[in-house]
N, C-alpha and C positions, 0 to 999 in steps of 0.2 A: 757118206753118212748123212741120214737128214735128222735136220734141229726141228722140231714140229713147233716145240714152244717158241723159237727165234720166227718161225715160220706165220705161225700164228697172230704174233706180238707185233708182227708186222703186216701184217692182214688187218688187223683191226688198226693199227694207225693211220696205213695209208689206203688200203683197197678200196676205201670209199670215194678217194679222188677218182678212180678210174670208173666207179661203178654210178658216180655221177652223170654219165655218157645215156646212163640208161636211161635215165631221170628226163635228162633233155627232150632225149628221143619219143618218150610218152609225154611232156610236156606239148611236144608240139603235132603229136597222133591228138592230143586232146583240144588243139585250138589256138593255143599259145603260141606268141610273136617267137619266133624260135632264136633272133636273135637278143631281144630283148630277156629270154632266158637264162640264156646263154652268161650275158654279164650280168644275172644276177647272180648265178649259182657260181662264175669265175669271183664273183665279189667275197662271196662267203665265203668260198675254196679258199681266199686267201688270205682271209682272217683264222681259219682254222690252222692253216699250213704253219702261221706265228705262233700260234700256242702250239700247236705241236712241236712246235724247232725250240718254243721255249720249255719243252717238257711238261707240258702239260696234256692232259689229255684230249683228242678229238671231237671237236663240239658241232660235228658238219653235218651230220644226221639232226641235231636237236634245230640244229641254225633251219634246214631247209625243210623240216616238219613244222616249222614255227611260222614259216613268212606266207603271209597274208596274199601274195601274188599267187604262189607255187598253189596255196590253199584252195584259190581259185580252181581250181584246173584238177588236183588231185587231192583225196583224202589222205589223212595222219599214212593209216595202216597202208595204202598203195607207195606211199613214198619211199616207208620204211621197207619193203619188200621191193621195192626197184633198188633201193640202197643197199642192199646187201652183198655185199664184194662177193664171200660163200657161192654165189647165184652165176657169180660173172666171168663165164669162164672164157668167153671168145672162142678164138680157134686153134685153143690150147689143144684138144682131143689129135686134130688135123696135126698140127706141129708136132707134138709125142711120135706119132704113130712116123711122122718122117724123121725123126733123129732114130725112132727103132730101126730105122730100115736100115740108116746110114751106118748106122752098129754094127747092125747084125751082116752089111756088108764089107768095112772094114774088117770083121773077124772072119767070116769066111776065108780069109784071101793067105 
């Protein structure tokens, strides 16, 4: 059975950390010292990760829409769309398709 609401609830707290990957990645397509990015968006990652553990909700999109560095480099609305976990599927497709296989080969048998 899937929980969509647990699924989802969980997407917006945390998918942002991983969809921050993206952010970097155009960060430094745009010019940007890629490590000096790096520990600013780790800086903020880890002030949010506190309020989130403290129940609170996820300020990492507002934090790295707001900074003056990243602003440099990318606009508001570019950010928020590399920010979007929703967006950030990796090689989830590739992975699916080899658990289908392993399935449908265990059942065969």
């Amino acid at each position: 059975q899937v929980h969509r609401a647990g699924i989802e609830r969980n997407l917006a707290s945390y998918g942002i950390f991983a969809a921050s990957e993206r952010l970097l990645m155009e960060l430094g397509k745009n010019g940007a010292n890629r490590q000096e990015m790096h520990e600013l968006i780790r800086e903020h990652s880890l002030c949010a990760w506190a309020e989130v553990q403290a129940g609170k909700p996820n300020t990492l999109k507002q934090m790295l829409c707001e900074d003056a560095t990243i602003r440099a480099y990318l606009q508001k609305e570019a950010i928020e769309a590399l920010l979007d976990a929703n967006q950030y599927i990796g090689d989830s497709p590739e992975r699916t398709r080899k658990v289908i296989e392993e399935i449908r080969d265990v059942l065969s048998r």
